[in-house]
Backbone as ProteinMPNN parsed JSONL, in Angstrom:
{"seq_chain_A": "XXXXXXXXXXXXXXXXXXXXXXXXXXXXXXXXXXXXXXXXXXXXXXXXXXXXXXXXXXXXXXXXXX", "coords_chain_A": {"N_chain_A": [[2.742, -21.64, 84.157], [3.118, -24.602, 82.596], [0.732, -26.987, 81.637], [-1.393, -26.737, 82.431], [-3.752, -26.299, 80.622], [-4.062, -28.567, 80.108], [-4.299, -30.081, 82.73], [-7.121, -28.73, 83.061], [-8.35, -29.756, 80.926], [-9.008, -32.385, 81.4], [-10.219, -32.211, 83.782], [-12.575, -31.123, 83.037], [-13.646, -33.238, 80.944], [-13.88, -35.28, 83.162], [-15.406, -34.647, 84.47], [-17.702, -33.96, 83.445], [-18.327, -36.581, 81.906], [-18.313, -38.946, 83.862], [-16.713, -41.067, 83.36], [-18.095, -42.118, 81.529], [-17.713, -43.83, 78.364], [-18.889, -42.77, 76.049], [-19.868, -40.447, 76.446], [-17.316, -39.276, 76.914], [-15.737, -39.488, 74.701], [-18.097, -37.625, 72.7], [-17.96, -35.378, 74.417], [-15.182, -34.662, 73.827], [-15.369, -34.075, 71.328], [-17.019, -31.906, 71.322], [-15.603, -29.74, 72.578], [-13.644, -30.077, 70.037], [-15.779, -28.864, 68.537], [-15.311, -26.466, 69.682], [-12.692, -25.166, 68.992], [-10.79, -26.523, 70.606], [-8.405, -28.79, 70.509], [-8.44, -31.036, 72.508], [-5.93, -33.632, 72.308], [-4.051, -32.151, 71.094], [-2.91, -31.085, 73.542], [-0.249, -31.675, 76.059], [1.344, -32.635, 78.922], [3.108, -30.652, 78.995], [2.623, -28.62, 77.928], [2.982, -25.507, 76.461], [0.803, -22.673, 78.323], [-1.743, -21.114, 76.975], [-2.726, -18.058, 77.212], [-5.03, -17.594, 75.818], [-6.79, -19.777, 75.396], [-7.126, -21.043, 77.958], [-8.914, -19.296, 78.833], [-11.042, -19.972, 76.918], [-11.717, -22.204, 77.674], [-12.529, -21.759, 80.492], [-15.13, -20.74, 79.785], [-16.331, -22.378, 78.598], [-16.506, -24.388, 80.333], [-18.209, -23.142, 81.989], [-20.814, -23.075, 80.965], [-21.122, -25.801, 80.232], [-21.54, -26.413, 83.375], [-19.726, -26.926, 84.935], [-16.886, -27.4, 87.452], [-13.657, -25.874, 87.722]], "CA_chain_A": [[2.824, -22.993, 84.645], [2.884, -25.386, 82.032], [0.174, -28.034, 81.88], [-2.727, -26.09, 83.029], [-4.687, -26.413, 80.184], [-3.827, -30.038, 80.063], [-5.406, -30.176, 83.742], [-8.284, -28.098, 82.773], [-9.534, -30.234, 79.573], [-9.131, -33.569, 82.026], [-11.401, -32.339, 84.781], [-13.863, -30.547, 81.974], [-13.811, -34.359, 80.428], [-13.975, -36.669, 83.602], [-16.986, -34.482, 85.335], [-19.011, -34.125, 82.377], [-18.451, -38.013, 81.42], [-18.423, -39.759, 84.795], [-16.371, -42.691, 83.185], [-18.818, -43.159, 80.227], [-17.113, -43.766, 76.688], [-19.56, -42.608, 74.894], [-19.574, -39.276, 76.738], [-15.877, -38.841, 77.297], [-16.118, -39.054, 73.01], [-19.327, -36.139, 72.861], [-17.238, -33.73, 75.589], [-14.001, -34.293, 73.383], [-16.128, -33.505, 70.231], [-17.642, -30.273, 71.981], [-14.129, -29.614, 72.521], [-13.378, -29.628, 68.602], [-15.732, -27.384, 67.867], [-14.989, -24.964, 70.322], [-11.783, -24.569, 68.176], [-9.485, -26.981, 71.316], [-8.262, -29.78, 70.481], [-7.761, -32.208, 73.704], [-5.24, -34.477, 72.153], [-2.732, -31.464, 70.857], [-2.044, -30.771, 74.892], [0.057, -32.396, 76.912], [1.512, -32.046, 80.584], [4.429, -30.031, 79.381], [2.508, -27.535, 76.132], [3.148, -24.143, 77.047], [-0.215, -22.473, 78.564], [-2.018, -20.056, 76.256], [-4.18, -17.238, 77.802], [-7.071, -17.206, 75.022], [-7.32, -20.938, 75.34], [-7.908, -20.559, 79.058], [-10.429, -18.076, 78.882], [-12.149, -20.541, 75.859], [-12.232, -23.364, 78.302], [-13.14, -21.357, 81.543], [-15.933, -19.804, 79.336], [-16.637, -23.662, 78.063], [-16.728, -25.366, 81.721], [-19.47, -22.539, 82.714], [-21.418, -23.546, 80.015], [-21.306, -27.247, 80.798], [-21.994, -26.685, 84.437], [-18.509, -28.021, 85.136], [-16.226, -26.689, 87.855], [-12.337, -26.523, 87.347]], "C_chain_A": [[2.364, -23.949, 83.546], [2.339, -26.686, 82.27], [-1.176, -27.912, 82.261], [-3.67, -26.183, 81.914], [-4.922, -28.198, 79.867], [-4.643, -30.427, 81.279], [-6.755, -29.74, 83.463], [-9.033, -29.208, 81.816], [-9.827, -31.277, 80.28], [-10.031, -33.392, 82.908], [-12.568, -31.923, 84.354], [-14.641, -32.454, 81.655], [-14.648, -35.45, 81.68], [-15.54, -35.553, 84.565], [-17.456, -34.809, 84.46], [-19.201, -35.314, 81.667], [-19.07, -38.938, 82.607], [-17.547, -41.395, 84.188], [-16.671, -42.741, 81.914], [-18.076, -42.917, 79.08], [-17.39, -42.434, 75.854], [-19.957, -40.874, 75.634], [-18.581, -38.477, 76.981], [-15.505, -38.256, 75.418], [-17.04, -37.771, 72.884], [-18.255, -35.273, 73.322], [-15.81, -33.668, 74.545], [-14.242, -33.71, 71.746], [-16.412, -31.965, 70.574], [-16.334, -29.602, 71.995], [-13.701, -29.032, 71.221], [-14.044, -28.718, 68.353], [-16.062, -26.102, 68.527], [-13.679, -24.502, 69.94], [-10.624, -25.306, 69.628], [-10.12, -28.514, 70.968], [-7.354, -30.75, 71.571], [-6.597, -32.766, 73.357], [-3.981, -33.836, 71.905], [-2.013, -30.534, 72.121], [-1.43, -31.591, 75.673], [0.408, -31.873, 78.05], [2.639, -30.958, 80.191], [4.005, -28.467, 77.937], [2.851, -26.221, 77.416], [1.169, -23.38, 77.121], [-0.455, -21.103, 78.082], [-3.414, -19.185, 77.05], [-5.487, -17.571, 77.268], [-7.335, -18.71, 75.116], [-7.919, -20.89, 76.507], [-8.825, -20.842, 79.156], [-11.338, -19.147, 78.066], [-12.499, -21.57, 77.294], [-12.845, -22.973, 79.876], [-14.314, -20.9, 81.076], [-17.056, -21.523, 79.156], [-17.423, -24.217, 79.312], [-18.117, -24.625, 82.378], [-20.689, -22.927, 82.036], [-21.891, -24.931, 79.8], [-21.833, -27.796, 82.363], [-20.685, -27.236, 85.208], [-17.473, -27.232, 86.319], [-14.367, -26.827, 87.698], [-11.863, -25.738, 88.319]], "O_chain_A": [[1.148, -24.146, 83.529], [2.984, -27.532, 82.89], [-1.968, -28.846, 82.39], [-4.795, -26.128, 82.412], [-5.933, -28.765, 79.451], [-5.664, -31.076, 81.054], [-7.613, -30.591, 83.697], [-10.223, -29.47, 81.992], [-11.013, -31.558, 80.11], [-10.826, -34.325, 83.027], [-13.591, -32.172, 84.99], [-15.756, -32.829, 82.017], [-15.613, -36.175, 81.436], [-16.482, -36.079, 85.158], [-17.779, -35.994, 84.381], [-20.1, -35.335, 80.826], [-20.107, -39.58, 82.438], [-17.804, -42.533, 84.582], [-15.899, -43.235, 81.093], [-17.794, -41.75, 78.804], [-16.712, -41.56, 75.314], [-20.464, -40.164, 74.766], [-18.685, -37.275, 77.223], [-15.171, -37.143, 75.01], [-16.392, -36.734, 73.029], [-17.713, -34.479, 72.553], [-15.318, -32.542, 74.466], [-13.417, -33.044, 71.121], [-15.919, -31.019, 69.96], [-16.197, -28.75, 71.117], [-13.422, -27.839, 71.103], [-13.519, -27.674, 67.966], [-16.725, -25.12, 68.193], [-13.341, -23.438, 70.459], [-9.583, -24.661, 69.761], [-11.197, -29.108, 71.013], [-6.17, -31.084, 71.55], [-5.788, -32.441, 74.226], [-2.924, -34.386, 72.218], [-1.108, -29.705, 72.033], [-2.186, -32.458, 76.112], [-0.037, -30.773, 78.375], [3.107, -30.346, 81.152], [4.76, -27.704, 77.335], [2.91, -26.145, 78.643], [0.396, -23.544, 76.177], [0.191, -20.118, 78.44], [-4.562, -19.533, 77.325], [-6.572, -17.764, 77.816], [-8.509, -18.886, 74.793], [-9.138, -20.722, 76.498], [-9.511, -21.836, 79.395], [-12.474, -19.256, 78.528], [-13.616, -21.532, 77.811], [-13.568, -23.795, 80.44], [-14.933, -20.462, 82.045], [-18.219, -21.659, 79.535], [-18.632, -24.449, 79.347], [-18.932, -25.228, 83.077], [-21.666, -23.099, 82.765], [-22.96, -25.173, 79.239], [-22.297, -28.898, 82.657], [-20.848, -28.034, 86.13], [-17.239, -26.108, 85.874], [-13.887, -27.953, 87.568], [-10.664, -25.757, 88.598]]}, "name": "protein", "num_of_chains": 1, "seq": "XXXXXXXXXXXXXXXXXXXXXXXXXXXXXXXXXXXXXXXXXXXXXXXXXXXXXXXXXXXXXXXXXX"}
């Protein structure tokens, strides 16, 4: 299902920000150097297993549910 990691990085982003700038920036940083880059997914990328797993591994780690 293409788009799923595109959903995933958006609800990682908008819990762990609440809105704020200046934390929506930080969480998309954390992001980089967990080796995903937010901006190179869109609604239509094709959905990669090991990314996933990075960001289900990520969101537990943040406290974050997806």
């Amino acid at each position: 299902m293409p788009g799923q990691i595109k959903t995933m990085i958006d609800k990682i982003i908008a819990q762990r920000s609440g809105g704020n700038v200046t934390l929506i920036n930080t969480t998309k940083t954390k992001l980089l150097l967990k080796g995903i880059d937010p901006d190179k997914f869109v609604w239509n990328s094709p959905d990669d297993q090991a990314i996933i797993t990075k960001l289900r591994t990520l969101a537990t780690e943040l406290r974050v549910t997806l």
